[in-house]
Structures are given as structure tokens and as C-alpha cells.
Residue frames as a rotation matrix with the C-alpha (Angstrom) as fourth column:
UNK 1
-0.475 0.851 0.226 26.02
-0.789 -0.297 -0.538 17.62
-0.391 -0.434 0.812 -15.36
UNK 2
-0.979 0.196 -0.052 23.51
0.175 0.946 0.273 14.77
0.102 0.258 -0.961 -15.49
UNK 3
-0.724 0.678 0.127 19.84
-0.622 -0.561 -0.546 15.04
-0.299 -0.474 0.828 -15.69
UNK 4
-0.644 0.568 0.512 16.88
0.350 0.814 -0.463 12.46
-0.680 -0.118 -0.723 -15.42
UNK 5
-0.570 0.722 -0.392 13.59
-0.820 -0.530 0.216 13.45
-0.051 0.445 0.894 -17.66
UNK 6
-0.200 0.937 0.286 10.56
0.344 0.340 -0.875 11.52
-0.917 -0.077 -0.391 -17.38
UNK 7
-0.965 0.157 -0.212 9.86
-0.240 -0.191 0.952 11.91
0.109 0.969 0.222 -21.39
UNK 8
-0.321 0.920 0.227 6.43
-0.038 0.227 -0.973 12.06
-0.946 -0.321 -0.038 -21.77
UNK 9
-0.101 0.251 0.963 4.27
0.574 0.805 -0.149 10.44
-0.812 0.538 -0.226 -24.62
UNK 10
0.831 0.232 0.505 4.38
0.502 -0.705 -0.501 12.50
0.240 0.670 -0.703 -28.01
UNK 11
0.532 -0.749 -0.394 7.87
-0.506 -0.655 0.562 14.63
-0.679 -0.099 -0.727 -26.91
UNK 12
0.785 -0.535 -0.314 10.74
0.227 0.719 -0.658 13.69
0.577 0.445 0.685 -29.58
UNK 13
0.903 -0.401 -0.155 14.42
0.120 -0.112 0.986 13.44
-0.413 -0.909 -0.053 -28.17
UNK 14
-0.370 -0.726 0.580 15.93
0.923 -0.356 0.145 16.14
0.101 0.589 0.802 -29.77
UNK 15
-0.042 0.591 -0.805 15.98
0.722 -0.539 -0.433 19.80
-0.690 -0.600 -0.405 -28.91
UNK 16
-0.974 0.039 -0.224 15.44
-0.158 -0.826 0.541 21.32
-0.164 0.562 0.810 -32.48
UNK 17
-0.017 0.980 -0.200 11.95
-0.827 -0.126 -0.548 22.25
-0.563 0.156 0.812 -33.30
UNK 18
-0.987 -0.044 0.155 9.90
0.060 0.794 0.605 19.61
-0.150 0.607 -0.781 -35.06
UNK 19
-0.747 0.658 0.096 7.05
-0.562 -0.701 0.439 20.33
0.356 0.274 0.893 -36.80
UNK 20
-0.015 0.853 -0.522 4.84
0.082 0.522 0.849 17.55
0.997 -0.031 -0.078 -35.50
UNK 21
0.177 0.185 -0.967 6.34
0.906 0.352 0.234 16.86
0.383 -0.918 -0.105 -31.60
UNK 22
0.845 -0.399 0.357 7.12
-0.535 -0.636 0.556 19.00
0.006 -0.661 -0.751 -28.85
UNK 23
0.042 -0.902 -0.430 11.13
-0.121 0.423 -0.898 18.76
0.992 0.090 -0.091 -28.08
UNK 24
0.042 -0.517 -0.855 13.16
0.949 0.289 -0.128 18.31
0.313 -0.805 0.503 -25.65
UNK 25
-0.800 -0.494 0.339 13.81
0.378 -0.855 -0.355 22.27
0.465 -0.156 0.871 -25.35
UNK 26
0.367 0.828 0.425 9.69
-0.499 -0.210 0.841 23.00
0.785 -0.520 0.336 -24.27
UNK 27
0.730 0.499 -0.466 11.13
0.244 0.447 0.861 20.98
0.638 -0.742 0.205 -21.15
UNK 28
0.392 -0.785 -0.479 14.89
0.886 0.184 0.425 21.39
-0.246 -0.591 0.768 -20.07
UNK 29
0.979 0.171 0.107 15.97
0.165 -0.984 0.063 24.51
0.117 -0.044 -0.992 -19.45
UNK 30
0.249 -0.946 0.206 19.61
0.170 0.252 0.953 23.59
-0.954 -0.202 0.223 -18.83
UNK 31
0.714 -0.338 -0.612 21.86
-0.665 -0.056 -0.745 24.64
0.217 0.939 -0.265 -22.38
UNK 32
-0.039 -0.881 -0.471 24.46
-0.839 0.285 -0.464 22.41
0.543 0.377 -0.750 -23.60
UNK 33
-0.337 0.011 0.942 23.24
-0.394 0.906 -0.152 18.68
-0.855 -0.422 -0.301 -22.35
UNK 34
-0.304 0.216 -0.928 22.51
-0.916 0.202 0.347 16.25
0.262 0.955 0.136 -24.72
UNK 35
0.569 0.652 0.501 20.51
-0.810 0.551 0.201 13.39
-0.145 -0.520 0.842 -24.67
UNK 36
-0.821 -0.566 0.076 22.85
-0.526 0.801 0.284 9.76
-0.222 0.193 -0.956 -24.12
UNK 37
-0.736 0.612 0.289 20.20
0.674 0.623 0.397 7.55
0.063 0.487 -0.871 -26.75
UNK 38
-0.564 0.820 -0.098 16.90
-0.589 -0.316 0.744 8.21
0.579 0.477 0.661 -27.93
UNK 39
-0.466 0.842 0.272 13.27
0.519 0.509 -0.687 7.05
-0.716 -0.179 -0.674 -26.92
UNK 40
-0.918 0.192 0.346 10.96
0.186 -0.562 0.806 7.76
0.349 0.804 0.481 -30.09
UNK 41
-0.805 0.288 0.519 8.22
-0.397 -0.911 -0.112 9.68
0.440 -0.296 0.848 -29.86
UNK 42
0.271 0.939 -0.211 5.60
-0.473 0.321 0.821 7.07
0.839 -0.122 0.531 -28.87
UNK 43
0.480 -0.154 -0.863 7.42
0.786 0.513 0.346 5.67
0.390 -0.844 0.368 -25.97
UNK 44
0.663 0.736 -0.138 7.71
0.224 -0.020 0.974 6.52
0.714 -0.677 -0.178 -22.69
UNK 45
0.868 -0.124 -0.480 10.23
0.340 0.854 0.394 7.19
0.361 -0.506 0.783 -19.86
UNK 46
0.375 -0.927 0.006 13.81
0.521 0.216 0.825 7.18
-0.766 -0.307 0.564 -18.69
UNK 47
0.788 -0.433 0.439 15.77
0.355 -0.262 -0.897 10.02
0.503 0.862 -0.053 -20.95
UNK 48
0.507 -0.605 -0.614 19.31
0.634 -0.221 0.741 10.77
-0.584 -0.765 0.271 -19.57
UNK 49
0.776 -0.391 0.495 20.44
0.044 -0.749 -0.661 14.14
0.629 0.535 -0.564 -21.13
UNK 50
0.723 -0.398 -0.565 24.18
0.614 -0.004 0.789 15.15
-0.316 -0.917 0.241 -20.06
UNK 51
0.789 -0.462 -0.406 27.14
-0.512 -0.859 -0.017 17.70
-0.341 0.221 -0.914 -20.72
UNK 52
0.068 -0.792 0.607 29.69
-0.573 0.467 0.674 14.85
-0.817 -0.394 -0.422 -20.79
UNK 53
-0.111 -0.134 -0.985 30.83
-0.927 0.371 0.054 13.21
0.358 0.919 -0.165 -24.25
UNK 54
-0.792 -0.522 -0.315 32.34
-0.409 0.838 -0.360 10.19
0.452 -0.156 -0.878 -22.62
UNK 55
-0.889 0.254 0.382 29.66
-0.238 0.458 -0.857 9.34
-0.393 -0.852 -0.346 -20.71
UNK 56
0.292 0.694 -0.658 26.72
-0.884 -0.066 -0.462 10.36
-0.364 0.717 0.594 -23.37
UNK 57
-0.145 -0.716 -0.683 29.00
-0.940 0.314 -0.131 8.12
0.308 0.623 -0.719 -25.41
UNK 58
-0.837 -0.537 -0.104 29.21
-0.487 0.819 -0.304 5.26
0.248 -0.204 -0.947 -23.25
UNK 59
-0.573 0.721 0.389 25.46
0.029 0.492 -0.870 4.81
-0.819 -0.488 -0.303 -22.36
UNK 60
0.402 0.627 -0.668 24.16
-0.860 0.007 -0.510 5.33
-0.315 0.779 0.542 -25.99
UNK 61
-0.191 -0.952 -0.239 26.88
-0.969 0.144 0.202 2.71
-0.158 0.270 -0.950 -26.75
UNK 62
0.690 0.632 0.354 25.76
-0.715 0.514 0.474 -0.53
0.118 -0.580 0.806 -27.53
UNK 63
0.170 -0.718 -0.676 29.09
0.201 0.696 -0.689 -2.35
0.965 -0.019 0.262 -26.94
UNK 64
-0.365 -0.439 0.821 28.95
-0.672 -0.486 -0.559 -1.15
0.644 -0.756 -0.118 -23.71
UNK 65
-0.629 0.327 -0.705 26.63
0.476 0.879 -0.017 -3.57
0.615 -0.346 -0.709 -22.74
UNK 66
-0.778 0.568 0.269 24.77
-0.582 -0.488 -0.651 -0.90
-0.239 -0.662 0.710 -20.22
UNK 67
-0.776 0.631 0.012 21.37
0.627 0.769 0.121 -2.59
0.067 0.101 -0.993 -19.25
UNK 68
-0.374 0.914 -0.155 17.84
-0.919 -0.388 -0.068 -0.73
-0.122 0.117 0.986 -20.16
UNK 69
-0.876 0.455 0.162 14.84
0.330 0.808 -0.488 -1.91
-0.353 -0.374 -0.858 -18.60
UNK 70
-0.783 0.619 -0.062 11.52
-0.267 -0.244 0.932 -1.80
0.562 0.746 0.357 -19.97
UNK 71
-0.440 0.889 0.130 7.67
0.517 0.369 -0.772 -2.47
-0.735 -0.272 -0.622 -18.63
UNK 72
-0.749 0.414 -0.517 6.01
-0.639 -0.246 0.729 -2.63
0.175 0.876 0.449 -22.12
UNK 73
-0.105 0.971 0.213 2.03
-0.280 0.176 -0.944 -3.65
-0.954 -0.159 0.253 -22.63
UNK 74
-0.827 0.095 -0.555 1.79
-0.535 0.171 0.827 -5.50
0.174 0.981 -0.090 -25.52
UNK 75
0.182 0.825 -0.535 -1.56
-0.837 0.416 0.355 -7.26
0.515 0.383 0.766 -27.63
UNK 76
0.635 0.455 -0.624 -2.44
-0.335 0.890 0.309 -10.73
0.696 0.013 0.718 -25.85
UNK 77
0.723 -0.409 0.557 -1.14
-0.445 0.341 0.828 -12.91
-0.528 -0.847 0.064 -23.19
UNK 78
0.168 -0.691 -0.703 2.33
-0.734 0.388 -0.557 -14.20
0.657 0.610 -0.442 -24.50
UNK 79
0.988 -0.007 -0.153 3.20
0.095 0.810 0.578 -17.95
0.119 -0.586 0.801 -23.29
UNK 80
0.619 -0.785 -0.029 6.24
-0.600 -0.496 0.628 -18.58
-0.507 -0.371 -0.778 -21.78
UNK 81
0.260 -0.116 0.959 7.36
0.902 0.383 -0.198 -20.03
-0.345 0.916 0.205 -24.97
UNK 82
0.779 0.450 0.437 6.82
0.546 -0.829 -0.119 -16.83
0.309 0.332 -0.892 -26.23
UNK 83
0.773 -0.630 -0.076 9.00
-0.569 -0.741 0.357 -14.71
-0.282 -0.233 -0.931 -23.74
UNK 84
0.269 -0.883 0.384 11.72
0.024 0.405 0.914 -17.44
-0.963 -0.236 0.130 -24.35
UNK 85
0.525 -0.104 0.845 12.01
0.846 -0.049 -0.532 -16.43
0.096 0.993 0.062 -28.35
UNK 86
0.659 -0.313 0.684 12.56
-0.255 -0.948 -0.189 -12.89
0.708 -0.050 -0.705 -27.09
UNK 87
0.916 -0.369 0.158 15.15
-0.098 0.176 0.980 -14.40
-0.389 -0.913 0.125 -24.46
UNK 88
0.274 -0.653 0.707 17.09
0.607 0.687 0.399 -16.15
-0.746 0.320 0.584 -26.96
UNK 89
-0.509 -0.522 -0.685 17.04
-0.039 -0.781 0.623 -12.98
-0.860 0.344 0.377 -29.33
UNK 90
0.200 0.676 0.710 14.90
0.679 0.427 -0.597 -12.82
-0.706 0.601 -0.374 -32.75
UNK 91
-0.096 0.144 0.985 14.59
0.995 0.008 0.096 -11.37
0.006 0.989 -0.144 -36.19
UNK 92
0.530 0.735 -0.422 14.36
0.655 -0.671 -0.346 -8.04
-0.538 -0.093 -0.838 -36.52
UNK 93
0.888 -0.128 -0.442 15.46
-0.389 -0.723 -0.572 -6.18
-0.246 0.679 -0.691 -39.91
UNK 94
0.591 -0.508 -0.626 17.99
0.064 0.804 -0.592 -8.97
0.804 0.309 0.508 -40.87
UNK 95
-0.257 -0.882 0.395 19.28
-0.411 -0.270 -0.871 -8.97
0.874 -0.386 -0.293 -37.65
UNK 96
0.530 0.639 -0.558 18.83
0.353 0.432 0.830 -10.97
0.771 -0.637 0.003 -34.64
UNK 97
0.697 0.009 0.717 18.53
-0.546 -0.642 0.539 -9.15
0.465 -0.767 -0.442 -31.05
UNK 98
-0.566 -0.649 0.508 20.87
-0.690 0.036 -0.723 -9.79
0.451 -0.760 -0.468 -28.28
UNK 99
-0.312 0.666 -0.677 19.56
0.676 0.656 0.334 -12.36
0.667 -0.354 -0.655 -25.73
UNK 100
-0.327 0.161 0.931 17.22
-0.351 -0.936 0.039 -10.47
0.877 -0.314 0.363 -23.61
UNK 101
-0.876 0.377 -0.302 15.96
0.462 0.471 -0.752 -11.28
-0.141 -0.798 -0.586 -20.02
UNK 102
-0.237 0.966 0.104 11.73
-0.506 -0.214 0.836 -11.02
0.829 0.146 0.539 -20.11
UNK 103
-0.931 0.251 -0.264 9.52
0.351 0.812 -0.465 -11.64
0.097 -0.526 -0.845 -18.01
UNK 104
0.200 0.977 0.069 5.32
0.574 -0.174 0.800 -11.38
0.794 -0.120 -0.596 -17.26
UNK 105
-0.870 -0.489 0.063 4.64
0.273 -0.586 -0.763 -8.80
0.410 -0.647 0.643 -14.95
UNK 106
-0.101 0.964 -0.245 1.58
0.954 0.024 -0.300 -7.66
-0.284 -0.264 -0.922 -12.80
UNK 107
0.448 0.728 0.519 -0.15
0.741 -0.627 0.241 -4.27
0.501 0.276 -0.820 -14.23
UNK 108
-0.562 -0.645 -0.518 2.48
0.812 -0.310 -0.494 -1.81
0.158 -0.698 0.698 -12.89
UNK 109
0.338 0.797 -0.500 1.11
0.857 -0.480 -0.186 1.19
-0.388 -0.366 -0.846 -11.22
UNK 110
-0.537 -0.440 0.720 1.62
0.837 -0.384 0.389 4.22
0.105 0.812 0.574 -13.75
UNK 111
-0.583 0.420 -0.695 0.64
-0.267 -0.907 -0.325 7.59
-0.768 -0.004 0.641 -14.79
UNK 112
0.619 0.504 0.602 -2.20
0.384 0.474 -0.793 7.76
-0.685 0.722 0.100 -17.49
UNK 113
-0.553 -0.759 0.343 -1.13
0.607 -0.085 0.790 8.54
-0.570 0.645 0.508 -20.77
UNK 114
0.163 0.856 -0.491 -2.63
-0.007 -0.497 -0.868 10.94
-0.987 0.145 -0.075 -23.04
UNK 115
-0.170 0.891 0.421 -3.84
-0.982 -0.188 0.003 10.20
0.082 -0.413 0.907 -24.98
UNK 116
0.128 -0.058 0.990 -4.91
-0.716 0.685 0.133 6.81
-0.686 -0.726 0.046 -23.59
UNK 117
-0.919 -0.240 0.313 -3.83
-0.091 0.901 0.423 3.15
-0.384 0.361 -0.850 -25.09
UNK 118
-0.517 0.598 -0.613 -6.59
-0.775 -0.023 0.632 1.81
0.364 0.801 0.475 -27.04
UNK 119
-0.458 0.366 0.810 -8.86
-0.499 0.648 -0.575 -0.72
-0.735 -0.668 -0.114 -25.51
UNK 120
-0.325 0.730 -0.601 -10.46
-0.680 0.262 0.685 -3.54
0.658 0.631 0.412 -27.20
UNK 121
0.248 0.528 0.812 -12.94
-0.935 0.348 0.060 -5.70
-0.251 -0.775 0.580 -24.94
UNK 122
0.780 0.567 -0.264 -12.06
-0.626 0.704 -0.336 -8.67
-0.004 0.427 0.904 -26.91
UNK 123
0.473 -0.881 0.027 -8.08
0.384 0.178 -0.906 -8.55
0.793 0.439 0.422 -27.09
UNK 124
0.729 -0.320 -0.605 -6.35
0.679 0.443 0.585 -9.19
0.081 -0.837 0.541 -23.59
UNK 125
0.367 -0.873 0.322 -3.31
-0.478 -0.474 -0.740 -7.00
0.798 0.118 -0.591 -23.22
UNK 126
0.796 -0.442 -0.413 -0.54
0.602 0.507 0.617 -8.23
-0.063 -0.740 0.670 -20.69
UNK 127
0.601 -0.764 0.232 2.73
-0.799 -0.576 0.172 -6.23
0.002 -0.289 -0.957 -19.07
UNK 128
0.665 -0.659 -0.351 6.34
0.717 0.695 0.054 -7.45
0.209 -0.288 0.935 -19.38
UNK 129
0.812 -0.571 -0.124 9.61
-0.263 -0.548 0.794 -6.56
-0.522 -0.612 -0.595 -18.32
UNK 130
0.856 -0.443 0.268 12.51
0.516 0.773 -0.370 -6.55
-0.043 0.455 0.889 -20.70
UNK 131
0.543 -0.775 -0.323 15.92
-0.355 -0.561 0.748 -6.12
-0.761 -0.292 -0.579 -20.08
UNK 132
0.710 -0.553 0.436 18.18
0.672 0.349 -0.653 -5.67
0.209 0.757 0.620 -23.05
UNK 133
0.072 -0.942 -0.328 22.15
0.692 -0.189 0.697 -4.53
-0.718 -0.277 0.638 -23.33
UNK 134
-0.389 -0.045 0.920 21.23
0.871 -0.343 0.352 -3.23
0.299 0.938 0.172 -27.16
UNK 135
-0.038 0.853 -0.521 19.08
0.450 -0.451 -0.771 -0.60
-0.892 -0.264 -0.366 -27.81
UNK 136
-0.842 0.078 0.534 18.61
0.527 -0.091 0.845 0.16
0.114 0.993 0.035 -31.97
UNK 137
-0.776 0.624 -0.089 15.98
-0.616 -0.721 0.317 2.25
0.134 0.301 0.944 -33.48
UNK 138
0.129 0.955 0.267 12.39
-0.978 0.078 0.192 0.86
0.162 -0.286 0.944 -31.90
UNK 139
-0.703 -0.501 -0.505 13.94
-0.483 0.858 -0.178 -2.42
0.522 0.119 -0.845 -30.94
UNK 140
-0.921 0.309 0.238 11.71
0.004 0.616 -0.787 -3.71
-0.390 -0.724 -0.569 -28.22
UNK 141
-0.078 0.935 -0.346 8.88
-0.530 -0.333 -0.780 -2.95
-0.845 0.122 0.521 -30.39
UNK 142
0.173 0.160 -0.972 10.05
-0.952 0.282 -0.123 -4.60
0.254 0.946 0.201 -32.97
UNK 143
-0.958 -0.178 0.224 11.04
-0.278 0.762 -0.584 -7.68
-0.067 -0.622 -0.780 -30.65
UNK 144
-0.591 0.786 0.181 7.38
-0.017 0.212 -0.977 -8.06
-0.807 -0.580 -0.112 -29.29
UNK 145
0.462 0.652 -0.601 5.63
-0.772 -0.037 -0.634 -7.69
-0.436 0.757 0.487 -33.06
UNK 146
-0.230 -0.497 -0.836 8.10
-0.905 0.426 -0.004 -10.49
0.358 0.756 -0.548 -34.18
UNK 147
-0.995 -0.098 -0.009 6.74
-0.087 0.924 -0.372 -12.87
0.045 -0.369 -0.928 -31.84
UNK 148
-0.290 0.956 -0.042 3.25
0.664 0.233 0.711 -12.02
0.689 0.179 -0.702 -32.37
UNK 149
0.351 0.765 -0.539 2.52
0.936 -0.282 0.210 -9.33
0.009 -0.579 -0.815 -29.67
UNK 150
0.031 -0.318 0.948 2.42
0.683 -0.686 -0.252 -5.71
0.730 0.655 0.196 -30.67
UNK 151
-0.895 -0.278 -0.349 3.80
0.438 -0.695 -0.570 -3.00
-0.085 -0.663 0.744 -28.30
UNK 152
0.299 0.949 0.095 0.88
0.799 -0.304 0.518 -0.67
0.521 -0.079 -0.850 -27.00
UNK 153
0.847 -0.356 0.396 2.70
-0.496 -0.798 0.342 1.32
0.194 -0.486 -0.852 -24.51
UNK 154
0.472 -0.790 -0.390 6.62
0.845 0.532 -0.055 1.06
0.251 -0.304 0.919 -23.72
UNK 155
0.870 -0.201 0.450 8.47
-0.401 -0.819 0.410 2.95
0.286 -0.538 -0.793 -20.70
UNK 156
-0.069 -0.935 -0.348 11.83
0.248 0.322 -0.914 2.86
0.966 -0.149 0.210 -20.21
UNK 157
0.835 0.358 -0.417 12.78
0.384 0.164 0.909 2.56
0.394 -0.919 0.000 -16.38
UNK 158
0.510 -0.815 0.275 16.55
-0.016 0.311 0.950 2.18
-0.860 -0.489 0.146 -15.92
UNK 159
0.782 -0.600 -0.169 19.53
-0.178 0.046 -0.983 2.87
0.598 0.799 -0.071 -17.71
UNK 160
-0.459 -0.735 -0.500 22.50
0.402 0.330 -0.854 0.97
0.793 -0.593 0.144 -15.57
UNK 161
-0.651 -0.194 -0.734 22.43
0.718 0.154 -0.679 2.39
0.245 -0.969 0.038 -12.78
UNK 162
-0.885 0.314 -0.345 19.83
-0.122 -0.869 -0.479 5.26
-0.450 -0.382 0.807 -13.17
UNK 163
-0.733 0.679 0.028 16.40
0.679 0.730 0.075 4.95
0.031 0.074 -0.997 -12.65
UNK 164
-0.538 0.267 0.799 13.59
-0.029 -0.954 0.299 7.37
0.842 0.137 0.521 -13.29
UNK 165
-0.896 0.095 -0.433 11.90
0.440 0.075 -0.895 6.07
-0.053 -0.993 -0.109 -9.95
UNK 166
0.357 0.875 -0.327 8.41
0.769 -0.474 -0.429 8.64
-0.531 -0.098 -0.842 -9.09
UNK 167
-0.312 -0.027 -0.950 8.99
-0.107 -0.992 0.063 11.16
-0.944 0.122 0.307 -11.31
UNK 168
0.280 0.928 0.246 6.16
0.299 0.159 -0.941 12.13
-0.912 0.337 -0.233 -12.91
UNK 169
-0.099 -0.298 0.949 6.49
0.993 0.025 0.111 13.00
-0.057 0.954 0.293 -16.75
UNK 170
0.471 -0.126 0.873 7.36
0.490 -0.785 -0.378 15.99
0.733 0.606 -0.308 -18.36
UNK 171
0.921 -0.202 0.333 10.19
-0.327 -0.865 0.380 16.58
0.212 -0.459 -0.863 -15.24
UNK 172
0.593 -0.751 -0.289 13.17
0.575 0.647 -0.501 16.07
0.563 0.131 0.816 -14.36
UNK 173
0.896 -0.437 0.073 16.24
-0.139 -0.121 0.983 16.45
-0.421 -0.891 -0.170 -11.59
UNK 174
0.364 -0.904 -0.224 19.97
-0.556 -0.018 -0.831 17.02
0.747 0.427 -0.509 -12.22
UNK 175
0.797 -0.416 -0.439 22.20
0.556 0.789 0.262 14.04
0.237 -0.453 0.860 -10.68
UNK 176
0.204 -0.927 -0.314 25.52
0.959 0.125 0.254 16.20
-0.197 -0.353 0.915 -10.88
């Protein structure tokens, strides 16, 4: 069995209580899937929960290479300087990232979030798209604060070949 989930903002991804988030268990109703990787609790998106070791296995994997796609909102307009640091791979906790593919995007059309992104009238925000092979503990967040532009909101889209597509948060659709 395979199942999409539109994780929604505040949920952690794990299905034992937790005294701060809601889990995974307030949503999937299915026993014995597990989630293949993590999205922490401030971000957004794409969780693939599944019955299957091997397969859990192989998409949490990062030697698998498996591509996860992002459309993160970060602080200011980054030049394209800028996205090429995060292309070429940067700093983050004595380690430097995979090369990643970025790019500017236009304002994608979303659900809101609750509760909503901060706004400051003075400080621009701008949408990219990053595709990395990795995925570590808050990586793309830490990517985008090493070059100077702090994550605000980040949704995962795509893992290989599965995409959460229109489905709205807090649901989700078995594949197999």
C-alpha cells in the first residue's frame, strides 16, 4: 500500500502522540504504513506513508538519488548569483549540500496557511523551486539561510515520481 498526504502546517511526521503537534494518526486511518522521510513540523506538503520496507527504504534513502521538489518563499529577492551558490551546493553544519537545481518562480497558486506567513511591508519575499537528490534534517531551510534568504514557507511537491498534485491538506489517497 502507498498513500499520498498533503501534510498540513503544524502536523509532525510521526504517528505517536506529541505533546505540542497533531500526528500523523489524527489523519490516516490506514494501520501499519509508515512514513518514507520526514517533513518537520513547519513545512508543508508531499508525505508518502507506505507498508513496504524496500520502498520506504529507498525513497528516504539519500543514495538513492530520488528527486524532491520544493516551492519555498524565502526573505528578499535572491540574484541569480544567489540561486547559483545553492546550485553548486553550500555550507550547512560542516557539510556542503549536493548540487541542487533552483530556480525563481512566479507566486504559485496555494492554499492559505494557518496560521498565515508573516508579512513585512518593507521586506520583499520571492518563490523558488528547488530540486535536490538529498534530503537531511531541514536542509532546504538551511540552504536558503546560508545564502542570506530565510525560508518562510516550504512545500514539498514531488517525490520521484509522485506528486501531491490538488490535494488539499490534511488528505490523502492510496496509490496501491
Amino acid at each position: 500500500m502507498l498513500i499520498i498526504f498533503n501534510k498540513p502546517y503544524g502536523v509532525i511526521t510521526q504517528f505517536s502522540e506529541h505533546e505540542v503537534y497533531p500526528s500523523l494518526k489524527e489523519f490516516i486511518s490506514h494501520k501499519n504504513v509508515y512514513p518514507a522521510g520526514r517533513l518537520d513540523a513547519d513545512s508543508e506538503g508531499l508525505v508518502i506513508l507506505t507498508d513496504n520496507g524496500a520502498l520506504q527504504n529507498k525513497l528516504s534513502d539519500p543514495t538513492s538519488n530520488i528527486e524532491k521538489v520544493y516551492v519555498v518563499q524565502v526573505e528578499n529577492i535572491p540574484s541569480s548569483e544567489d540561486l547559483a551558490k545553492l546550485e553548486k551546493g553550500v555550507m550547512i553544519s560542516k557539510y556542503i549540500t549536493k548540487p541542487a537545481k533552483v530556480r525563481l518562480i512566479e507566486d504559485p497558486m496555494l492554499w492559505e496557511r494557518v496560521p498565515p506567513i508573516r508579512k513585512r511591508s518593507s521586506i520583499p519575499t520571492a518563490w523558488l523551486e528547488i530540486r535536490i537528490t538529498e534530503g537531511k534534517n531541514r536542509q532546504v531551510r538551511k540552504m536558503t539561510a546560508a545564502v542570506g534568504f530565510p525560508t518562510l514557507r516550504l512545500i514539498r511537491t514531488s517525490v520521484g515520481n509522485y506528486k501531491i498534485g490538488d490535494l488539499e491538506p490534511g488528505n490523502y489517497y492510496v496509490v496501491e
